[in-house]
N, C-alpha and C positions, 0 to 999 in steps of 0.2 A: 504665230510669233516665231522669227528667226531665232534660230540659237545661235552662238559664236563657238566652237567645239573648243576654241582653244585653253580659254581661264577652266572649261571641267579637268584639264590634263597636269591642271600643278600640284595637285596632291596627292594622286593614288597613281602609283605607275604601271596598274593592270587594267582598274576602271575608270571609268569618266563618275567624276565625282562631283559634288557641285565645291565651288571655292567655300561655302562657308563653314567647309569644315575642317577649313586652316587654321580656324582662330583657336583651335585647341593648343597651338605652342604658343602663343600670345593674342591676350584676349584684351583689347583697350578699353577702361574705362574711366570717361572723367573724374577728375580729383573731387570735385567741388559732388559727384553724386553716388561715392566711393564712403559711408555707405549712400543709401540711397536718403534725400531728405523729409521732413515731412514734406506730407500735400502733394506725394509726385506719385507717380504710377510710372514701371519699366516692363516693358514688354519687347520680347525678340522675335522677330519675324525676318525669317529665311536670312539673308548678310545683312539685318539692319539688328541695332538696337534703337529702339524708341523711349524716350521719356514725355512725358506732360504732367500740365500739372492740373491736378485734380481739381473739380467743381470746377473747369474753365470748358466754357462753351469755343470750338473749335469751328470754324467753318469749313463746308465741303470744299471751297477750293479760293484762290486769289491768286497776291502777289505773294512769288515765294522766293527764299535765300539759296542758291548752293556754295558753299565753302570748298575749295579745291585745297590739298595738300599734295607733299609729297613722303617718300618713307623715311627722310630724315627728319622733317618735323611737323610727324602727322599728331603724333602724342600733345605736342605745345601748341596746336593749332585747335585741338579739341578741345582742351583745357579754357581757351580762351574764349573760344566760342560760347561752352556748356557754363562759364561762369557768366556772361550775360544773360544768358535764357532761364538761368534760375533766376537774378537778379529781377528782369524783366517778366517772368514766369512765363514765358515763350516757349512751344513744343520746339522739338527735338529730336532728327535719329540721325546716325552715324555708320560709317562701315564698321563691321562690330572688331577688325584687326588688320595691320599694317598689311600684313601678306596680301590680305583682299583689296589693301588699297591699289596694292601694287600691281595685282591682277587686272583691279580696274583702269589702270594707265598702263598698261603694257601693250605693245605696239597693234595686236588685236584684238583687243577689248573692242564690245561693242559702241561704236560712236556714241549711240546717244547718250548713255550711261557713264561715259569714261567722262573723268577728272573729279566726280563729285562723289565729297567724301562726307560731309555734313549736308543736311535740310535743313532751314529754319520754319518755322510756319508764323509767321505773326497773326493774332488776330483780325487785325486792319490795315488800311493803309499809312495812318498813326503810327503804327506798332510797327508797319515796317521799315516806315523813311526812320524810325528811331533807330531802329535795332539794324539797317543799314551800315547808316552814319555812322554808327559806334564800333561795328561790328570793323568797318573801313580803317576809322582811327587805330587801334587795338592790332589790327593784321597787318598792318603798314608797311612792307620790306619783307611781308611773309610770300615763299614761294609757292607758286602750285599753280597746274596745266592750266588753260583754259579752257572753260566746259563749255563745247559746242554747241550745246543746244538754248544758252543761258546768252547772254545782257553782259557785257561786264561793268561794277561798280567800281568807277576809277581805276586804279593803275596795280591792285591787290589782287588778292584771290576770291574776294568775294563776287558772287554774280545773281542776278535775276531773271525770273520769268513768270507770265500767269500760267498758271495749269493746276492739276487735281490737288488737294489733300490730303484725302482717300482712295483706296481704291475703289472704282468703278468701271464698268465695260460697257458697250455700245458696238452696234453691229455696221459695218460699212456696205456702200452698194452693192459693193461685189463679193460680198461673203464674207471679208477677215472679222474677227474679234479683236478689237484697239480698246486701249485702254481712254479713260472718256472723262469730260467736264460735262456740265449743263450750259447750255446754251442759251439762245433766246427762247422763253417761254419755257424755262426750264427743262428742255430737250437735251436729252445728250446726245454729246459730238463727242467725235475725236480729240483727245486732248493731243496732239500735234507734238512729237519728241522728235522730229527730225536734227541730222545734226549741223542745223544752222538756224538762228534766231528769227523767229515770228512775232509778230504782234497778233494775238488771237482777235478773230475778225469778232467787233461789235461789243469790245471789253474796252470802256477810257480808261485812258493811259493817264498816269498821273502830270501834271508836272514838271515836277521836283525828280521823274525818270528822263525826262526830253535830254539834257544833257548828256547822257549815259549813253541814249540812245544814237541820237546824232552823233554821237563819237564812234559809236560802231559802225555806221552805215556810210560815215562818210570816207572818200576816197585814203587810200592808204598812202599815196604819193606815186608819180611815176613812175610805171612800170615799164620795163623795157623788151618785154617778150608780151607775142601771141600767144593765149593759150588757145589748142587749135582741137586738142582730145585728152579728157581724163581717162588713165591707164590703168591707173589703180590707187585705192584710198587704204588705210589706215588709220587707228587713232594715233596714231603717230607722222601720220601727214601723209602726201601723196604724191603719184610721179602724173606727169602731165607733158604730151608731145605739143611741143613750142614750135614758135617761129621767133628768133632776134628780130627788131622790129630796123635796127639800123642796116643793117643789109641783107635781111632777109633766109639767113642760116635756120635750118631745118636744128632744131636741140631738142635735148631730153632734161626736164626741169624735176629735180627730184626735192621736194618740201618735209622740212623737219619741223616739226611741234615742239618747246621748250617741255622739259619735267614728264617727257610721256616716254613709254618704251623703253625704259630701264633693262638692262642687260644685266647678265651675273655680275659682272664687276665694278655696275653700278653706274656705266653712261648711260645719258640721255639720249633720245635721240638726235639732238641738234651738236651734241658730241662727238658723236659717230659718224654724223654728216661730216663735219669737220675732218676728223680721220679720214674717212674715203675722200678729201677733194685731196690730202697730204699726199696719201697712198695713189692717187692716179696723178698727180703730177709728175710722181717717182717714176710712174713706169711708162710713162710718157713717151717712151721709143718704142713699147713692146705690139707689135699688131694684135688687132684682136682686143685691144683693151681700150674704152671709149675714154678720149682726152675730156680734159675738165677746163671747162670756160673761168668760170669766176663762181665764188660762194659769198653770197651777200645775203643781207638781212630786209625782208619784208613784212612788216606790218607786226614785225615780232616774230616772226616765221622765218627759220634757216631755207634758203636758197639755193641750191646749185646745180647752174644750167652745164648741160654735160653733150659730147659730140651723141647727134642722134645715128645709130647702127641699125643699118638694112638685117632683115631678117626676121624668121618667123622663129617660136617660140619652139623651144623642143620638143614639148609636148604635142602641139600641133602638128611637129613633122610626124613624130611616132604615129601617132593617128593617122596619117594620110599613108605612109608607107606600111602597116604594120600589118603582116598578111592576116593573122588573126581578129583584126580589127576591119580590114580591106580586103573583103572576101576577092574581090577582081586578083589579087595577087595572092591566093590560095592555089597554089601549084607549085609542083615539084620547081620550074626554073621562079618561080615566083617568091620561092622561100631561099634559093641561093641566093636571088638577086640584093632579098631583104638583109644577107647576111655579110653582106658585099659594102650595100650602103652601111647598115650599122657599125661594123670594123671600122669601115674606111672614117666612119663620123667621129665614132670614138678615140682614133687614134688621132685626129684633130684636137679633140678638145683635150686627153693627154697632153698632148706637143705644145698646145699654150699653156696650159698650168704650168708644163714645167718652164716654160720662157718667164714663168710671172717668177717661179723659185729660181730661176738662173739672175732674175734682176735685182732679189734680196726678198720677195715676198712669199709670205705662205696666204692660197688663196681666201681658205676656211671656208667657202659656203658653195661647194661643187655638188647641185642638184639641177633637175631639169628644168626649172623655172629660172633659172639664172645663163643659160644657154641659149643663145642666139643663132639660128642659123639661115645661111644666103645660099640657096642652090643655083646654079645659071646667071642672070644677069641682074636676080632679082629673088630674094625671098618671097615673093606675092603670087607665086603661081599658084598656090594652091586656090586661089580666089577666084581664078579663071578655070577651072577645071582641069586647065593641062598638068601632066605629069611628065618627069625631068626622067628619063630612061637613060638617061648616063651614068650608069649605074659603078664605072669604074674610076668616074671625076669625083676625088671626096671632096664635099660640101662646105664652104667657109664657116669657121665660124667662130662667136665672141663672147664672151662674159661681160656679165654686167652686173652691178650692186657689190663692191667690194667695202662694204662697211666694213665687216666680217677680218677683213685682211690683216696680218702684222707678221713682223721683221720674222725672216728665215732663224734667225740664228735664237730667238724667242724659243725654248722649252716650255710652251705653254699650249692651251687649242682652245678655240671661239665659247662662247659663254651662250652660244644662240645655236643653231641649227637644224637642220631636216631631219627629221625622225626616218629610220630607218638608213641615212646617208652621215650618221655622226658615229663618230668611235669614242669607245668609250673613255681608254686608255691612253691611246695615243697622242703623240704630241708633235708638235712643228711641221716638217713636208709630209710626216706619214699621214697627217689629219686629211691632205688631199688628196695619196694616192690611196687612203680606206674611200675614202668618197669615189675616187676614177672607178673601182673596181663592182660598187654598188652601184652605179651609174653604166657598168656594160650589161650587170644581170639585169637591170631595170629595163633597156631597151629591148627585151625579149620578152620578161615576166616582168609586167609593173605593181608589183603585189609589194613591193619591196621595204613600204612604208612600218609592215607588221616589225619588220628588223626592230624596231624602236624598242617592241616589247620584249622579244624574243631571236636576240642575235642569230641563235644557232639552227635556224630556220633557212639558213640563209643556203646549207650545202644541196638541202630538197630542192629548193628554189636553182638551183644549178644545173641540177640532174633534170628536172622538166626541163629546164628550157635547151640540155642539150640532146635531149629526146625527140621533142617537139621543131628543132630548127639544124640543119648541115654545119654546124659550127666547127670550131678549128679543135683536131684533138687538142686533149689535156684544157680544154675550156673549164670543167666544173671544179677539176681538179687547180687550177691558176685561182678562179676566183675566191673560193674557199680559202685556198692558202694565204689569199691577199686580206683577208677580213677577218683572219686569227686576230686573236688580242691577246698580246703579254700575259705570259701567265697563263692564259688559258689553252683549252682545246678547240682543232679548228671548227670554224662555226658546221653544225650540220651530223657532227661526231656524237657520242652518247650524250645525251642533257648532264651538267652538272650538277648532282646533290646540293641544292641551296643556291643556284646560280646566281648572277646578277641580271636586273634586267636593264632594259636601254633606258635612254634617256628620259625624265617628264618633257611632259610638253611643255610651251612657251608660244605666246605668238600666234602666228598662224597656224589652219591644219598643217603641218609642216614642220612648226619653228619645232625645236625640243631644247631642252636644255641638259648642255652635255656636265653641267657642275651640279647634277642632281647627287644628292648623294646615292651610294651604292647599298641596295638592298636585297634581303633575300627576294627569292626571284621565284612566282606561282604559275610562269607561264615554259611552257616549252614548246621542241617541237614534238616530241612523238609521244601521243598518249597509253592509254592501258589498251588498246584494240589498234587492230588497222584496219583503213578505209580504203586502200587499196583491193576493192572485194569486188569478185564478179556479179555483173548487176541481180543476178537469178538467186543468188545466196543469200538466201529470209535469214537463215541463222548468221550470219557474220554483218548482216544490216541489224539485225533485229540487238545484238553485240553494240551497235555503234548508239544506235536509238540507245540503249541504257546509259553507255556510259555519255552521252550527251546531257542526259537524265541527272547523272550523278554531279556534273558539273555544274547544272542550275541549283541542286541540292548545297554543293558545296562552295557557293557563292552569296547564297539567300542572309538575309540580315531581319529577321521578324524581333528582333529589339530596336527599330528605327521606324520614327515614326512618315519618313520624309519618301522610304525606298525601301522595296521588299527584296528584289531581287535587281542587281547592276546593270544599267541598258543603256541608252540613250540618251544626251542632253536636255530631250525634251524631255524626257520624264518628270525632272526640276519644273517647269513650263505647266505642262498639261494637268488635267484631274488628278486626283490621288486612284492609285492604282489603273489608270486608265489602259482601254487594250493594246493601244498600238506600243507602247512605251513602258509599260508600270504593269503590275502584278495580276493584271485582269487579264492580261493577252499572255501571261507563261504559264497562267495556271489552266487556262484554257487548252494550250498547246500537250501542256502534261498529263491533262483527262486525255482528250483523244488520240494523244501518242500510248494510251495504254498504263501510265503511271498509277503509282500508290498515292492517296491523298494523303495532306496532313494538315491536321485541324490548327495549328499554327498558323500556317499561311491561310488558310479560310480566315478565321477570328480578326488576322489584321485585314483581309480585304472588307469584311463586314465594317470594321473601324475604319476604315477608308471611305465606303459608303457613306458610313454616317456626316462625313465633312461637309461642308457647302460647296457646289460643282458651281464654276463659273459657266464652262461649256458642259452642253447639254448631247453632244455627239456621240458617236457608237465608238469611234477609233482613239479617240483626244479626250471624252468627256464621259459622262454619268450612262448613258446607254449605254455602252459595254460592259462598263461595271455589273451593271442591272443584268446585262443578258448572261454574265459568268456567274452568278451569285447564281438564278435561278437553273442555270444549268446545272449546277454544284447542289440542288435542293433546297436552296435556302431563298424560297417562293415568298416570305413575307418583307424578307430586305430588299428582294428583288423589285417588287410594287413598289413598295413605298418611294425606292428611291426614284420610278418612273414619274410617279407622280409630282415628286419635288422638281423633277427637271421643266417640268410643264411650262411651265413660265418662260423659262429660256429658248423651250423650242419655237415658242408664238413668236418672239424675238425673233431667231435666227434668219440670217439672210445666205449663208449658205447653202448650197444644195446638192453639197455633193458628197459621199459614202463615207470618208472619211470623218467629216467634224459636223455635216449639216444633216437637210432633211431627208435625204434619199438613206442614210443609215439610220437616223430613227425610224424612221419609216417600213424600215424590214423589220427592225426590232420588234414593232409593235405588231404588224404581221406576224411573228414568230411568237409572241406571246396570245395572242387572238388565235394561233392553231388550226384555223378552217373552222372556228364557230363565227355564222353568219350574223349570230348577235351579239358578238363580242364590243362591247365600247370603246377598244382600241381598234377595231374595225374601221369605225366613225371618222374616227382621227389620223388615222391611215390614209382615208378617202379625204380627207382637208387638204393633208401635206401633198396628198399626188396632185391635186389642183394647183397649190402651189409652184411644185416643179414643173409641172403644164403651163403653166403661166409665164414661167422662166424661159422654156424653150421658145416660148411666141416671144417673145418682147423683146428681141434682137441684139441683148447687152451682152456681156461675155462671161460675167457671173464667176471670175478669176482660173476660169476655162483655157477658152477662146483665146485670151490674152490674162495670162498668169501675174497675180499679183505680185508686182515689185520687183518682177524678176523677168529676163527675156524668154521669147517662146511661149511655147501654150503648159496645158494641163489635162490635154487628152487622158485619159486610161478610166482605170475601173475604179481607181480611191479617190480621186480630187477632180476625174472628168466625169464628161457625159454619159460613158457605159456605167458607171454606178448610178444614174438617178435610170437609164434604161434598163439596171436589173430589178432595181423597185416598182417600176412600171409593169416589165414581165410578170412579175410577183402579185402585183396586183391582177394582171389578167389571169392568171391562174387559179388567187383565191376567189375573183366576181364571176369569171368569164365577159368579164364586161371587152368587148372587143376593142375598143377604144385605147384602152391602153395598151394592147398591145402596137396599136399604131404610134402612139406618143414612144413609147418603146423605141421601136425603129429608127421612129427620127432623132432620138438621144443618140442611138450608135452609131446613125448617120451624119452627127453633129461631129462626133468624134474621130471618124473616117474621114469628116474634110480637114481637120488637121493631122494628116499620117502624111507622109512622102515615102516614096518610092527610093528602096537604093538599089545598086549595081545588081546584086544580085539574086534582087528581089522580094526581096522583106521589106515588109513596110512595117517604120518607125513614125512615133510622130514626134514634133517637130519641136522641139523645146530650145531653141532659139541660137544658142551658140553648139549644140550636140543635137542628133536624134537619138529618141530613148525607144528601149524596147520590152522596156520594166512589169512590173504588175502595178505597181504603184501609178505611178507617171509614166505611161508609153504603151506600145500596140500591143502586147500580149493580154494586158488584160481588158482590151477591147478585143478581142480575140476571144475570148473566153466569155463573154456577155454573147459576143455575135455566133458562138457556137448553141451555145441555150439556147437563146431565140430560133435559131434555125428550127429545134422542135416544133413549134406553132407558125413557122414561116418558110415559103419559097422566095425568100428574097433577093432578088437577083444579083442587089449590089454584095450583100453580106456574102453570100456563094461565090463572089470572084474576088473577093476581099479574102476570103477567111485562107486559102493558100501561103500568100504574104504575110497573114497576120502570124499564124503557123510558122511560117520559114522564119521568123525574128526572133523565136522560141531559142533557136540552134546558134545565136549567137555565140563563136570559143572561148571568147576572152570578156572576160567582166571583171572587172577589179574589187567588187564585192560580192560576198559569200549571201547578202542577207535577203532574208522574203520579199520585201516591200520594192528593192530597186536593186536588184543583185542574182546571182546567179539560184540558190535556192527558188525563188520566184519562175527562173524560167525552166527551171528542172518540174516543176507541176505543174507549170502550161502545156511544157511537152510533154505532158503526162495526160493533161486534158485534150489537147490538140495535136494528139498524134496521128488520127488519121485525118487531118486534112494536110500532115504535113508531106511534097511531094516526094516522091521513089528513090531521084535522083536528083544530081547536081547541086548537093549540099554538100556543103564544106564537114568533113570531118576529119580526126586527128588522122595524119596519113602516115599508112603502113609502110615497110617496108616492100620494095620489089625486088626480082633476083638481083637487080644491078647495086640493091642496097639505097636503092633512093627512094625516098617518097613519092607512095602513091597513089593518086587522087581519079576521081571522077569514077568512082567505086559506086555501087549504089551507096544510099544515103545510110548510115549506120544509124542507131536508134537515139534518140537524140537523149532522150532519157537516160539510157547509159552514159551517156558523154558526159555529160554532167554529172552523174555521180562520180565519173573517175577524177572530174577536177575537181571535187568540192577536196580531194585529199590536198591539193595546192593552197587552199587556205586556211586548214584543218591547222589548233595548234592545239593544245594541254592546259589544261588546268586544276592544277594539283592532279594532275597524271590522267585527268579525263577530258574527254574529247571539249574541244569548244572552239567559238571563230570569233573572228576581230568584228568593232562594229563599225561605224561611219569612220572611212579613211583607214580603216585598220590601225587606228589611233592608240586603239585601247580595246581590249573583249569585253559583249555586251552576252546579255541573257535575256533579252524582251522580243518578243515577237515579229518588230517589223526590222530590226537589225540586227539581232544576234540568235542565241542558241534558241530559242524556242519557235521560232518564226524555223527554221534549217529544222527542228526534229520535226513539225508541223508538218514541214513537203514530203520528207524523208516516210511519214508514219503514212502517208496520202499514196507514196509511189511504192516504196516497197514492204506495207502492211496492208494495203485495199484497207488506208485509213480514210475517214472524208477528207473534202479537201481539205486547202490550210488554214482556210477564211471561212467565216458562217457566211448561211446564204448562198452559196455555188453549189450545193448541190443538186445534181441535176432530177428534174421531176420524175414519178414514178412511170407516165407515159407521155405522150403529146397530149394535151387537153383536143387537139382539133385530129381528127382521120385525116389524112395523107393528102386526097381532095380536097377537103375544105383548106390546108392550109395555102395554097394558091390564092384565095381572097386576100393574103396577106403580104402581098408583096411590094416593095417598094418601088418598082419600079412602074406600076400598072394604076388604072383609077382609082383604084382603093387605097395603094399604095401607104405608105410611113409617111412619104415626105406632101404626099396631098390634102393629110387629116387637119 
């Protein structure tokens, strides 16, 4: 399941929390069940409150109601709903408070979910043409979004659709877990929540719905533009590159949703639309700024087609120029060159903001998604491979999306904004030159996002990047000083006693919101240790390992029954305490990094256990749990819970390490211990023939081609090297030779999705980036194809594993965390160090006599490299070490993206801990002599890919 990171960032400005634990300042509940009546039953589940009413037989699934409100009158729209459904004794749930309404209409809320505030369930189709009808009469003039995935019932807020009751799951071809109806023959399917209206296939339709229907599907009226490419969606609507249809003008069509994307001060989106066509009219003279056609109304949808601008996105450039990113431009003139273009770009996009404040406006929203840039004749070179070596011609360039914008002479600053690019304080032009000056660190160090949490983070952030790159004196010194905030001290200077921290989020990964109010502040930058330590120093690592220890310590919550310790968005999503995300994977991290137990946190993972797992997986689901429970000694929670999962695993159509059968599959391996009569032996040997199965039958298995999302799923958690480490695993506990051939051709599945870059490393290929992750990307196919090499001469693997090796040494990662971040590749190069090559790796460059950087040194240990930058993401919490989690959004504590996934590597590299995942450890010898493992090779008769 996709999470949305943004609705976890509006409550807790340290963690990602879930929203329903807003309702604690206002919690709604209907008048008419205020108290509760006879004959009803209330129950809360996660942001709903549910009523029914008692002795009434409910059906698994039909026609069903969504009620949309907004935060002015979500209280009067409940009210009226909840007093028909008693009337009618019709079930019922609702978002249990305003905030979370508003969550759910904020501009990225997830689609399918956003506008719906109420459910109705009616019994039948009786129950629901009545409670329709009524429901229409009664709401009549009432306001609220319209829910994308819904029907709308006339011209109101109410809407329909068929789909679930209850919850149920059901497994798709290619692996996901969707939430499910029954089908024909009682089968379940997909219950289909995309966000635009279905008629589910082989369900009659009533009716007394055909008008509703035909109203939606039919034409909205004359449109006057091509739409030619969707750019980007929202539930707040979407921008789309047009063609005007009367003379054939290239436009950019930017769509507004009424009632969605409420801002601090309370516009809508189609509000703000309105604003920005005011604001770019006004500046109308200014270049650099895209003229606005006309703003009209479609189909209920704000409209405004606006001048389309050549140019590639900033982000994109930084990535093509960024010597740290673009190893080919890792060289002493390679890194002047990049400081040359960066100046010269930035003092561009200065010189227009300030033309935008010379014309009466303050920009408000200067980050790198909002910058446009045209190098040469054309922004598009990047598509062609060529590179723009004009290194002294600064680059065009333009802003775009001035919703954000208002009058210079305005004492006020935007209600929206980028996290880590928004001040706190500040007001009118300085709102843009705090942003210009976050926007020259960023193009150096793009870590910049963590500012959100922890302002004062910002002078280290300085100091690397003027270590790391030939920058202009008094660089770290200018930037710093330009990122003080009233009142305070400049950012980077001692932490202040009680600080504040940055903004909540809002929105996007991205948005934050700068009218959060000001609170004491748990994050900083320098903890009780430093990480600035020479890699050989046990004691000053073994220093960091603690107080990273004490930070999971002093963030754990065992009075909640939802989260043990703070991580991830999935954690909300997945198993209770599951490993990748939830309380199974820290407490794991904290046994083998050495830690003290505490029966607290056991007792709740035990209570965790006990819940019903939807997913039956090692990483997402009930295996992990199971596998940390018995590691911890608690052998009879551990079985039983295997046992319960059983059901689900027969289901699962996953097959990969993460959620499906190649991790239960070790699991049960690892509980079976090398007894040849074990009964999870048996079941072991099922599930490999499944994954054998899977390899033949030529489908992509959300591999090959990655569900929902562009690019593949190569690696060791979600690709083929995880179902080829279960295979290994099996060859070593049967010797059955067979699998080790199935083996091969797993990792040779995964090897045809890697490509080749400049300098040699091979990433695979994830559609818009290559990765070179543990999770998702070649390291941790790299790490499968190194094990294997024990029982193989495989010839592809042996000219592979170099490449896969050199991807380890990537400099720059914008995350700290195990799973797809820099910790992950600090214990690849840890496992894959000797096949990483001598020379001609990029490493942090020295000084040489002339004082400049200097390269093509032998290769420096790549292991140390990484330890010295994990200090770049390293922040405090409550004075001990910790790191941000997805996006640096917010600090996590769970394994695959925060503190304990980081002491995991940390306890593996510099404690000769195991590694940081079960299962990688490497066997006690080769199962086969040194001759025999030449039968095993892939490229010969016997070969992987000929089995």
């Amino acid at each position: 399941m996709s999470v949305d990171w943004s609705i976890y960032t509006l409550t807790d400005p340290v963690f990602f929390e879930t929203p329903a634990r807003s309702v604690a300042a206002e919690h709604l509940v209907p008048a008419a069940f205020a108290p509760l009546p006879d004959g009803w039953r209330h129950t809360a589940a996660r942001v709903w409150d549910m009523y029914r009413p008692e002795r009434s037989a409910e059906p698994d699934q039909g026609w069903k109601i969504h009620v949309s409100a907004t935060y002015d009158n979500a209280a009067q729209v409940l009210d009226t709903v909840a007093e028909h459904c008693l009337r009618d004794r019709v079930a019922f749930k609702h978002l249990r408070g305003r905030a979370l309404l508003d969550a759910m209409n904020s501009k990225y809320a997830p689609r399918p979910a956003g506008g719906k505030f109420i459910a109705v369930y009616p019994r039948d189709e009786d129950a629901f043409e009545r409670c329709a009808r009524a429901l229409d009469r009664s709401l009549a003039g009432s306001a609220g979004p319209y829910v994308l995935t819904d029907c709308r019932w006339g011209e109101g807020p109410v809407h329909f659709r068929y789909g679930a009751f209850r919850e149920r799951w059901c497994w798709t071809d290619d692996g996901g877990l969707v939430l499910a109806r029954a089908g024909a023959g009682g089968r379940l399917v997909p219950d289909r929540r995309r966000p635009a209206f279905e008629l589910p296939e082989g369900v009659p339709v009533p009716e007394f719905l055909r008008p509703h229907i035909d109203r939606r599907s039919a034409p909205s009226g004359e449109f006057g533009y091509e739409v030619r490419q969707a750019l980007h969606f929202s539930h707040a609507g979407g921008v789309y590159a047009a063609v005007r249809r009367d003379d054939g003008r290239r436009v950019v069509l930017k769509e507004a949703r009424p009632h969605t994307g409420r801002d601090g001060a309370g516009r809508d989106a189609t509000a703000r639309l309105a604003h920005e066509k005011d604001v770019l009219d006004r500046l109308a003279a200014v270049p650099g700024v895209p003229r606005a056609h006309e703003l009209f109304d479609f189909g209920g949808h704000g409209m405004l087609a606006m001048e389309h601008l050549d140019g590639i996105p900033l982000q994109r450039w930084m990535v093509r120029h960024h010597p740290l990113i673009n190893w080919a431009a890792h060289s002493p003139e390679g890194l002047r060159d990049y400081v040359r273009r960066a100046e010269a770009l930035h003092a561009e996009v200065a010189a227009l903001v300030r033309r935008v404040h010379a014309a009466g406006f303050v920009y408000g929203d200067v980050h790198p998604g909002n910058v446009l840039v045209e190098e040469g004749d054309s922004g598009e070179e990047e598509d062609s491979g060529e590179r723009d070596d004009a290194v002294d011609v600064a680059p065009r360039v333009r802003l775009v999306d001035f919703e954000m914008a208002f009058p210079v002479g305005e004492d006020t600053r935007p209600t929206l904004g980028y996290p880590g690019f928004t001040a706190r304080r500040k007001t009118g032009t300085a709102v843009d030159e705090h942003a210009l000056a976050v926007l020259r660190l960023w193009l150096y160090l793009p870590l910049v996002t963590s500012l959100g949490m922890c302002p004062d983070k910002a002078g280290h952030f300085a100091a690397v990047a003027a270590h790391r790159f030939p920058l202009p004196a008094g660089f770290a010194a200018s930037v710093t000083a330009s990122l003080a905030e009233p009142g305070e001290p400049e950012p980077g200077g001692a932490p202040e006693p009680g600080g504040v921290p940055g903004p909540g989020g809002g929105g996007k990964p991205g948005d934050g919101r700068p009218d959060t109010p000001v609170t004491p502040s748990r994050v900083a930058a320098v903890a009780d240790v430093p990480l600035d330590n020479d890699p050989d120093d046990s004691a000053a690592w073994a220093a960091v390992r603690a107080s990273m220890a004490r930070a999971v310590h002093a963030a754990a919550t065992p009075d909640r029954d939802d989260r043990l310790f703070p991580g991830d968005p999935s954690q909300f999503t997945e198993a209770p305490g599951a490993f990748a995300h939830g309380a199974a994977g820290v407490l794991w991290a904290l046994s083998v990094a050495g830690g003290e137990r505490d029966t607290a946190y056991e007792e709740w993972l035990l209570r965790a256990a006990r819940a019903d797992h939807v997913r039956p997986g090692f990483h997402d689901g009930a295996h992990g749990v199971a596998h940390v429970l018995h590691h911890l000694g608690h052998h009879d929670a551990a079985l039983d819970l295997v046992d319960r999962a059983r059901p689900g695993v027969e289901q699962a159509t996953d097959v990969s390490l993460y959620g499906g059968l190649a991790g239960v599959g070790l699991n049960l391996l690892h509980f079976a211990a090398g007894d040849p009569e074990h009964p999870w032996l048996k079941d072991a040997h099922e599930l490999a023939a499944r994954v054998t199965a899977a390899l033949d039958d030529g489908e992509p298995h959300g591999v090959d081609r990655a569900r929902a999302t562009p690019g593949t799923q190569g690696g060791l958690l979600r690709g083929w090297s995880g179902v080829g480490l279960f295979l290994l695993r099996m060859y070593e506990a049967t010797g059955d030779d067979a699998y080790l051939r199935h083996a091969l051709r797993a990792v040779h599945r995964d090897l045809d999705l890697c490509v080749p870059r400049e300098e040699g490393a091979l990433h695979v290929d994830g559609g818009f980036r290559s990765l070179p992750y543990l999770d998702v990307g070649s390291v941790g196919i790299g790490i499968v194809a190194d094990l294997l090499c024990d029982h193989t001469d495989d010839a592809r693997l042996r000219d592979a594993l170099p490449g896969l090796a050199l991807a380890t040494r990537a400099p720059l990662t914008v995350e700290s965390q195990l799973f797809n971040g820099r910790a992950g590749l600090l214990a690849a190069a840890h496992a894959l160090r000797r096949h990483l090559p001598a020379a001609d790796a990029p490493d942090e460059p020295a000084a040489d006599a002339a004082g400049e950087p200097a390269v093509n040194e032998p290769a420096a240990d790549a292991v140390a490299e990484h330890l010295r930058a994990l200090d770049w993401h390293a922040l405090a919490h409550r004075g001990h070490v910790a790191f941000p989690g997805q996006g640096g959004l917010r600090l996590s504590m769970d394994l695959a993206t925060g503190n304990a996934g980081v002491l995991a590597a940390l306890a593996y590299v510099t404690a000769d801990g195991p590694p940081p995942l079960p299962f990688l450890r490497r066997a006690a010898a080769p199962t086969l002599p040194a001759d025999d493992r030449r039968r095993f090779r892939g490229d010969g008769p016997e070969g992987g890919d000929t089995a």
